[in-house]
C-alpha positions in Angstrom: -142.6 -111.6 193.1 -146.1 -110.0 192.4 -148.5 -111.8 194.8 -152.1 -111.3 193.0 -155.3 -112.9 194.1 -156.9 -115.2 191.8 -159.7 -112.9 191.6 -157.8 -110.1 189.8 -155.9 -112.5 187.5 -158.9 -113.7 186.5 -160.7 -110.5 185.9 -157.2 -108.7 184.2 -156.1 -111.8 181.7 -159.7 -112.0 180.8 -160.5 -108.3 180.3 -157.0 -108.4 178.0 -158.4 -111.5 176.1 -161.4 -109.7 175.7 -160.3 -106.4 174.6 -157.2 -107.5 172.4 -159.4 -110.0 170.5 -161.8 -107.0 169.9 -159.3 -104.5 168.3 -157.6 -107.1 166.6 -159.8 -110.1 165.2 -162.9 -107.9 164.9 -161.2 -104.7 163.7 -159.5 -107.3 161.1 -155.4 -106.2 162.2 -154.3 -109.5 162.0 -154.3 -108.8 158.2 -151.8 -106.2 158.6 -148.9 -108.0 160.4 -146.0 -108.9 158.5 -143.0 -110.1 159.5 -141.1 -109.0 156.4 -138.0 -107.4 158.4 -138.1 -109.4 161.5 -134.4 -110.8 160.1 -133.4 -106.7 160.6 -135.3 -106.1 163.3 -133.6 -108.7 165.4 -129.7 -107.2 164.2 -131.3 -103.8 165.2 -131.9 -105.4 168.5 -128.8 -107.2 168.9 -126.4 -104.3 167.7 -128.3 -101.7 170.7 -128.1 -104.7 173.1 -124.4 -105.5 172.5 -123.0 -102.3 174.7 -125.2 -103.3 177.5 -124.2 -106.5 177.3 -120.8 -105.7 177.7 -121.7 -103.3 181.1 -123.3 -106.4 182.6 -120.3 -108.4 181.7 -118.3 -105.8 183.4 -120.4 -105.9 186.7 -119.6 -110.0 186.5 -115.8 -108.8 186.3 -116.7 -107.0 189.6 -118.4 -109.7 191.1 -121.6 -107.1 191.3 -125.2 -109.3 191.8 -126.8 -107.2 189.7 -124.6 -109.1 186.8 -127.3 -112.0 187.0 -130.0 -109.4 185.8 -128.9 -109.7 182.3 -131.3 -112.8 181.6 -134.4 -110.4 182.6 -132.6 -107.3 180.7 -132.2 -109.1 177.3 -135.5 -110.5 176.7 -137.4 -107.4 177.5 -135.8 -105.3 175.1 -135.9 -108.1 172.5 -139.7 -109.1 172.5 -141.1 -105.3 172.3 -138.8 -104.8 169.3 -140.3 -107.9 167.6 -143.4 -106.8 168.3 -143.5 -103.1 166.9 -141.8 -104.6 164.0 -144.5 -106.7 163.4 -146.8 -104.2 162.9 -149.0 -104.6 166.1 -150.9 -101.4 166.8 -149.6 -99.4 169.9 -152.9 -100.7 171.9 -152.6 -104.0 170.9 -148.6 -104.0 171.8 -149.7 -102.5 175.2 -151.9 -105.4 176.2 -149.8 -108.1 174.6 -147.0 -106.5 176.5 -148.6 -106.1 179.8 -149.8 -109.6 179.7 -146.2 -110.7 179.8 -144.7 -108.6 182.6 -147.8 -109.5 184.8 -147.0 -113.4 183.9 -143.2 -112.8 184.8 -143.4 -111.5 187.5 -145.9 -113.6 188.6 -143.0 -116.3 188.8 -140.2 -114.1 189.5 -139.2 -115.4 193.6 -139.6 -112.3 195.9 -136.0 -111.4 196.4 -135.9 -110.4 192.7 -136.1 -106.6 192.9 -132.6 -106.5 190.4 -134.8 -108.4 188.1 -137.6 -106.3 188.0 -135.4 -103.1 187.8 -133.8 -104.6 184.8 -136.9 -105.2 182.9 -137.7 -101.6 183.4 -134.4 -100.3 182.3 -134.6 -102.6 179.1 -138.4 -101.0 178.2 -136.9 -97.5 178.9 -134.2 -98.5 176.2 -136.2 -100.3 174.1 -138.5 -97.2 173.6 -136.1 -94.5 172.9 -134.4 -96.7 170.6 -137.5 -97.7 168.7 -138.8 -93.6 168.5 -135.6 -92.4 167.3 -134.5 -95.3 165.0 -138.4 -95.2 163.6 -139.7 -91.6 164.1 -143.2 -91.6 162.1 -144.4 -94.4 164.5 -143.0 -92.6 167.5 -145.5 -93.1 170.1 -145.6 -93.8 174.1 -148.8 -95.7 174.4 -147.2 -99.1 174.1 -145.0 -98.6 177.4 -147.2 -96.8 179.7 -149.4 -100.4 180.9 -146.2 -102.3 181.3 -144.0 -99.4 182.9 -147.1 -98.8 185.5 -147.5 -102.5 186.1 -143.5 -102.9 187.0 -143.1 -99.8 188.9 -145.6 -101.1 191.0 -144.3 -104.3 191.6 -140.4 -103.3 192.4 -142.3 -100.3 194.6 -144.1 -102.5 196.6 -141.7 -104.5 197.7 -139.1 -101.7 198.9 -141.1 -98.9 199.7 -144.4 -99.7 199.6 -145.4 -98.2 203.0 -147.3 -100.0 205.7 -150.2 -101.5 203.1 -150.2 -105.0 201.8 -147.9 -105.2 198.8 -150.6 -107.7 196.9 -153.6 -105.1 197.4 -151.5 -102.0 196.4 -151.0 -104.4 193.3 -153.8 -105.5 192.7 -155.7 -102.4 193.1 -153.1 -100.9 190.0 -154.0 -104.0 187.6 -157.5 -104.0 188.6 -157.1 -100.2 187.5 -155.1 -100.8 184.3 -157.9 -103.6 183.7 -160.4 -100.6 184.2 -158.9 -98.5 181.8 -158.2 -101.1 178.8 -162.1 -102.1 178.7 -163.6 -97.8 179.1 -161.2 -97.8 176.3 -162.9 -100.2 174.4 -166.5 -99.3 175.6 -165.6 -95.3 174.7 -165.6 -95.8 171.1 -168.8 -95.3 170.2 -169.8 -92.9 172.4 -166.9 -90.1 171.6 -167.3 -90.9 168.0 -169.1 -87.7 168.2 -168.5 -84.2 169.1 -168.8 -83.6 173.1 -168.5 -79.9 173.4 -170.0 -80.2 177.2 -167.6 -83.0 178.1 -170.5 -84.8 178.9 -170.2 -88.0 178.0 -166.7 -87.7 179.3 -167.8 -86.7 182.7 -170.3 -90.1 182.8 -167.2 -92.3 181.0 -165.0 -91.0 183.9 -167.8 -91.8 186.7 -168.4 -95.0 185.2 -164.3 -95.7 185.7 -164.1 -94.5 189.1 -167.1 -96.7 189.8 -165.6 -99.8 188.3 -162.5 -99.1 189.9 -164.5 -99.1 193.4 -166.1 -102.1 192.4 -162.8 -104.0 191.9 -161.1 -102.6 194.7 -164.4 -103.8 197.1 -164.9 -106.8 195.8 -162.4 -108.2 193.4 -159.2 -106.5 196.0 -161.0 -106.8 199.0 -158.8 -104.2 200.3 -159.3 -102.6 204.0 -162.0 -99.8 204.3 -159.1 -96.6 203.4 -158.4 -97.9 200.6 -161.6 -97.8 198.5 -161.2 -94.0 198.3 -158.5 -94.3 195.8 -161.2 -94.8 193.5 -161.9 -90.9 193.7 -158.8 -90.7 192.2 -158.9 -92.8 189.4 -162.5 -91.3 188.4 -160.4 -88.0 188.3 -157.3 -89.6 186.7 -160.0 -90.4 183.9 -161.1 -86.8 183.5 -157.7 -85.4 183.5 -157.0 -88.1 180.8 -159.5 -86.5 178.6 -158.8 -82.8 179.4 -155.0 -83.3 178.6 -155.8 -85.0 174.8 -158.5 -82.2 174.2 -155.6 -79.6 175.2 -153.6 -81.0 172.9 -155.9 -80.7 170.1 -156.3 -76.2 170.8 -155.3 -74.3 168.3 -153.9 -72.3 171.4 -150.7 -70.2 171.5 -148.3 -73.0 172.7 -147.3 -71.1 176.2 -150.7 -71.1 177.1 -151.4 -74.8 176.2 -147.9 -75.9 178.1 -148.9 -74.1 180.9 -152.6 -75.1 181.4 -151.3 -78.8 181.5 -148.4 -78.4 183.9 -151.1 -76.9 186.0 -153.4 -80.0 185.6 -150.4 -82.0 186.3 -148.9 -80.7 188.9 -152.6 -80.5 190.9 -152.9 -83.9 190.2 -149.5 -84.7 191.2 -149.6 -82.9 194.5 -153.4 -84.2 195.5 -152.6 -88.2 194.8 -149.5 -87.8 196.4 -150.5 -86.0 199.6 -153.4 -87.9 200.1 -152.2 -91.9 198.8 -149.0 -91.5 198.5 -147.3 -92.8 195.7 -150.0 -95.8 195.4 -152.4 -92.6 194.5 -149.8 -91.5 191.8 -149.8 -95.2 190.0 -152.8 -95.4 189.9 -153.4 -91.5 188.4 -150.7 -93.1 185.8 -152.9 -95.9 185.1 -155.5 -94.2 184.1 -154.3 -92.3 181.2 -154.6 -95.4 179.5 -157.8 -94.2 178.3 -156.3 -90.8 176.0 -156.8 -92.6 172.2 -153.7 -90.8 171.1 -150.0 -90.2 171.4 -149.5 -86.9 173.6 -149.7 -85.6 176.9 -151.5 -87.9 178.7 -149.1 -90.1 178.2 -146.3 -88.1 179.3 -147.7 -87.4 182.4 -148.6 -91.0 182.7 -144.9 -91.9 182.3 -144.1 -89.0 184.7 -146.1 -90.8 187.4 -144.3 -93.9 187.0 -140.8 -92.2 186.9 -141.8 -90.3 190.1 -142.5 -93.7 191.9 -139.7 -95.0 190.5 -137.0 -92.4 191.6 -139.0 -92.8 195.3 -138.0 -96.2 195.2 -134.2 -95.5 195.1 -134.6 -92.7 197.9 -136.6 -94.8 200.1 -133.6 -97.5 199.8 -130.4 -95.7 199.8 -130.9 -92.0 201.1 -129.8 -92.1 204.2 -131.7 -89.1 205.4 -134.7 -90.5 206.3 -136.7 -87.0 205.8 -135.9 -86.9 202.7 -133.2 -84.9 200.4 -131.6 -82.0 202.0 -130.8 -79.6 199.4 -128.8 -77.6 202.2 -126.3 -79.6 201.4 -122.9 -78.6 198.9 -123.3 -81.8 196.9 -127.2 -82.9 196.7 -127.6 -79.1 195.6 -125.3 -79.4 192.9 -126.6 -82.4 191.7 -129.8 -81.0 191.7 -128.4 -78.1 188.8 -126.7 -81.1 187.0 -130.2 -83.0 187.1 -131.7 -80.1 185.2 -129.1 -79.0 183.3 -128.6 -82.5 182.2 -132.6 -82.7 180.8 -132.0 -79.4 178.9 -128.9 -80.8 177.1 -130.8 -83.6 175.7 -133.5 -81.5 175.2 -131.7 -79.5 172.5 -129.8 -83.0 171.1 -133.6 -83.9 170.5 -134.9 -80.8 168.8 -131.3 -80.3 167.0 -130.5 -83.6 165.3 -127.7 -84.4 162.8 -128.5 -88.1 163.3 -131.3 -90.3 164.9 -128.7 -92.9 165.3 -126.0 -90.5 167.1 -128.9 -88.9 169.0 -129.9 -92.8 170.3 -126.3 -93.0 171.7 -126.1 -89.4 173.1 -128.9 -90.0 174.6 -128.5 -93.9 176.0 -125.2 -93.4 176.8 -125.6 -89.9 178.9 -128.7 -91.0 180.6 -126.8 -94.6 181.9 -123.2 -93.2 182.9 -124.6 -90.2 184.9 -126.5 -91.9 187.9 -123.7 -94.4 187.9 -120.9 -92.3 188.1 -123.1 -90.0 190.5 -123.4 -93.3 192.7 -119.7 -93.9 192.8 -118.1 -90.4 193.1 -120.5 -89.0 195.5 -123.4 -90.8 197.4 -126.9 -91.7 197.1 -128.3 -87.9 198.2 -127.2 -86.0 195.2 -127.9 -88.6 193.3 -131.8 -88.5 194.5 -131.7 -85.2 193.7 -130.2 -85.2 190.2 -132.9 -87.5 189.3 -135.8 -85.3 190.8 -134.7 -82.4 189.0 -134.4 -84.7 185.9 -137.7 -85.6 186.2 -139.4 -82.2 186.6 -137.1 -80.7 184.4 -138.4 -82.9 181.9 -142.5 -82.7 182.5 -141.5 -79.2 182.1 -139.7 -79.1 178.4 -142.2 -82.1 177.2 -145.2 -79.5 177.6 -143.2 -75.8 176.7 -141.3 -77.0 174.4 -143.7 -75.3 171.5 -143.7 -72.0 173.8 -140.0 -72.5 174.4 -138.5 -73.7 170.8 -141.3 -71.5 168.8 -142.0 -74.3 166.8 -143.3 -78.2 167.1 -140.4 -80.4 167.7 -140.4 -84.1 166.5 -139.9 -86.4 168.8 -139.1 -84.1 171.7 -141.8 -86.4 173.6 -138.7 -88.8 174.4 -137.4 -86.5 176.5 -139.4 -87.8 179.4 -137.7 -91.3 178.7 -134.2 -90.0 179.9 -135.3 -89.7 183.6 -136.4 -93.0 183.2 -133.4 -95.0 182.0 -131.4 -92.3 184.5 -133.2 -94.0 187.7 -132.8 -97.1 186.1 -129.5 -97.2 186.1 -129.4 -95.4 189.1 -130.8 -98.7 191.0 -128.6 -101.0 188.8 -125.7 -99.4 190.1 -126.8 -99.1 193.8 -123.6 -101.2 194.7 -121.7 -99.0 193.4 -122.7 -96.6 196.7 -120.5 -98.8 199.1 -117.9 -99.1 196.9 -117.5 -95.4 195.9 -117.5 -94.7 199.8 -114.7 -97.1 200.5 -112.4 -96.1 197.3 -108.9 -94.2 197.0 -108.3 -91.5 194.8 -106.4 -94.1 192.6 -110.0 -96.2 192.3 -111.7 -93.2 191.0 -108.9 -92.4 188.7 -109.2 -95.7 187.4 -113.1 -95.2 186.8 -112.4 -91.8 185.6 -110.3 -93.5 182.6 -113.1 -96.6 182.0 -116.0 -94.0 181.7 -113.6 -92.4 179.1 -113.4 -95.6 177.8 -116.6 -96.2 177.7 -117.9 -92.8 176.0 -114.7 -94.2 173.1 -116.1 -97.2 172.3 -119.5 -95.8 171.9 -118.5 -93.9 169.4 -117.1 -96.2 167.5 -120.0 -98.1 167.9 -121.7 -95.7 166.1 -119.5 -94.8 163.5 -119.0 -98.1 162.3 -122.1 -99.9 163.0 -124.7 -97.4 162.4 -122.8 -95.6 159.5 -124.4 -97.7 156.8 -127.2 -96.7 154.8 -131.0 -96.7 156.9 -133.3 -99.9 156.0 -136.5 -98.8 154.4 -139.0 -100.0 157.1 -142.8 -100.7 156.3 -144.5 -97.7 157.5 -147.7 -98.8 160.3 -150.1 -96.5 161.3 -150.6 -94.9 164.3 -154.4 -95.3 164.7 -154.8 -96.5 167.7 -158.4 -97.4 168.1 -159.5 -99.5 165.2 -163.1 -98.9 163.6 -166.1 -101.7 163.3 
């Protein structure tokens, strides 16, 4: 389905080889893998697989296509699980994981959009799962690579605008390549204190002039689009200015607010002037923040913006875009938002991880969906917008908003995620809602009911036994020597 040049496979796989072997034979990690609770890890896996098993099995029942998508779905929730159980570093997951989408899809035929949308969905899951179920390892920087890589690949191919879907592509890996080695290279140099940001300001030239060069000469893209490389040297910048933020000692309304201005500049500029092309490769650039925090949630934000375009550019049938005039896409746009701060205040008031993961899974999957089939595909566009800004929004107030640090609240940009995610899954559930009788949506009034039943008891029995002890990893990202 992807449809690289040999050029920037070359110069990616090589730059990961590089890298990886770097952090993890010269930093001396191998000697902290262990694979002590792989046996657990792998009925953790099956146990949170098991419920989407059965909604696939269901969409087989209703002789849906997007049934097949269960052979992508069930590997790419397994393997990340392995691998954060085997205590890989965040980094080193990231690259190890990014080498595999690029190989998959790679080899995926070009028709396989449900595939790709799949793999997404089962990373969205994967993560959320893995924070909540292992909070003092919570961290984002394993799935931003891999989420930017197949974002990019699904949005290529069904709304990728009038550009060539391998350059677009390859100009993202060539800048996810980019970011992975300035990560490496950076070490030394902000070992130190930088009070003038000026060795950030040269790190971030020297990415938006590596960038250029791989978009020149690696991509050998058409003369507009080397000036995507402006972005990326500013995506690097921002990178940096968003993990200094988040080390202030600021009152946390003033912190929250100076980044949703940085982000929503940023937003607005890559968007306007490269469309969302411009706002993948902003994403890929936060690669380059050293820890856990805002950068990545804005990274993740990008991604989720692209992603949600990719449903509107499909199925909205109002080609300029969502109409909020309208009784229903207005509505939905309340229930996107009011849907974000529910599981906002499941996250920062939790009786149970475990209960949480199923609030949270379970909400985020059976809104779009039943959104899909009860109404149509312009409220649901607009439920997820509102999801996703609605989100950005709590991630970064949440201190100003809650008074206080809440753990884990970071998820909260996952939901939007797994909600257009399913929202694509589901997409055939559009023509079928349209031609249904008021006795068909009774019917799938009763199964979501259903549904919501067995989850609890899923939970009650399954995940009411006592929590394994886990080995405890840490969270360093960039290892020393």
């Amino acid at each position: 389905m992807a449809t690289l040049s040999t050029n920037i496979m070359i110069l990616f796989f090589a730059t990961a080889a590089l890298v990886f072997s770097w952090f993890f034979v010269r930093g001396k990690q191998w000697t902290e893998l262990s694979g002590k609770t792989l046996v657990q890890t792998l009925k953790i896996a099956t146990i949170i697989l098991l419920p989407f098993l059965a909604l696939f099995g269901l969409a087989e029942l209703g002789a849906l296509t997007v049934a097949g998508s269960v052979l992508y779905f069930a590997p790419a929730l397994i393997i990340p699980f392995v691998l954060s159980r085997l205590n890989f570093l965040p980094f080193e997951r990231s690259i190890l994981l990014l080498a595999m989408f690029v190989g998959a899809a790679m080899m995926l035929p070009a028709e396989s959009t449900n595939a790709i949308a799949a793999m997404i969905a089962a990373l969205f899951v994967w993560k959320v799962s893995d924070n909540l179920l292992l909070p003092e390892q919570s961290t984002l920087e394993d799935l931003l690579p891999s989420l930017i890589w197949l974002v990019t690949v699904y949005w290529t191919h069904v709304g990728g605008g009038t550009a060539d879907a391998g350059v677009q592509q390859g100009i993202v890996l060539g800048t996810l390549a980019v970011s992975m080695f300035l990560r490496w290279v950076q070490r030394p140099l902000l070992h130190k204190e930088d009070k003038v940001y000026l060795k950030r300001i040269v790190l971030s030239m020297t990415g938006g002039l590596a960038v250029l060069c791989v978009i020149t000469k690696v991509v050998g893209a058409a003369a507009a689009m080397p000036k995507i490389a402006a972005i990326a040297c500013a995506g690097y910048f921002l990178a940096y200015i968003l993990q200094t933020t988040d080390n202030y000692k600021e009152e946390g309304a003033v912190r929250g607010l100076k980044q949703l201005i940085y982000i929503g500049i940023f937003t607005l500029i890559a968007s306007r002037l490269f469309g969302m092309l411009g706002v993948l490769v902003l994403g890929a650039t936060m690669l380059v923040a050293t820890k856990s925090g805002t950068a990545q949630i804005a990274g993740i934000f990008w991604a989720v913006k692209a992603l949600i375009q990719t449903f509107i550019a499909q199925y909205n049938p109002n080609v300029t875009g969502v109409n909020l005039t309208h009784s229903y896409t207005s509505a939905a746009l309340y229930a996107g938002f009011l849907a974000v701060v529910v599981f906002s205040l499941f996250i920062r008031d939790p009786k149970d991880k475990r209960l949480l993961m199923v609030l949270l899974l379970g909400g985020a999957v059976a809104l779009p969906a039943g959104s899909n089939y009860f109404v149509h595909p312009e409220p649901t566009s607009s439920m997820l917008i509102a999801g996703s800004v609605a989100a950005i929004l709590f991630c970064t107030m949440a201190a100003a908003f809650y008074q206080r640090a809440v753990e884990g609240h970071e998820n909260l940009i996952l939901i939007p995620g797994i909600m257009a995610s399913s929202a694509l899954l589901t997409h055939e559930l559009l023509e079928l809602g349209q031609g249904s009788t008021a006795h068909d949506r009774l019917m799938a009034i009763g199964a979501l009911a259903v549904l919501v039943i067995i989850l609890g008891l899923v939970n009650h029995f399954v995940f009411s036994g006592p929590k394994s002890i886990e080995p405890k990893v840490a969270v360093t990202n960039d290892a020393t020597g």
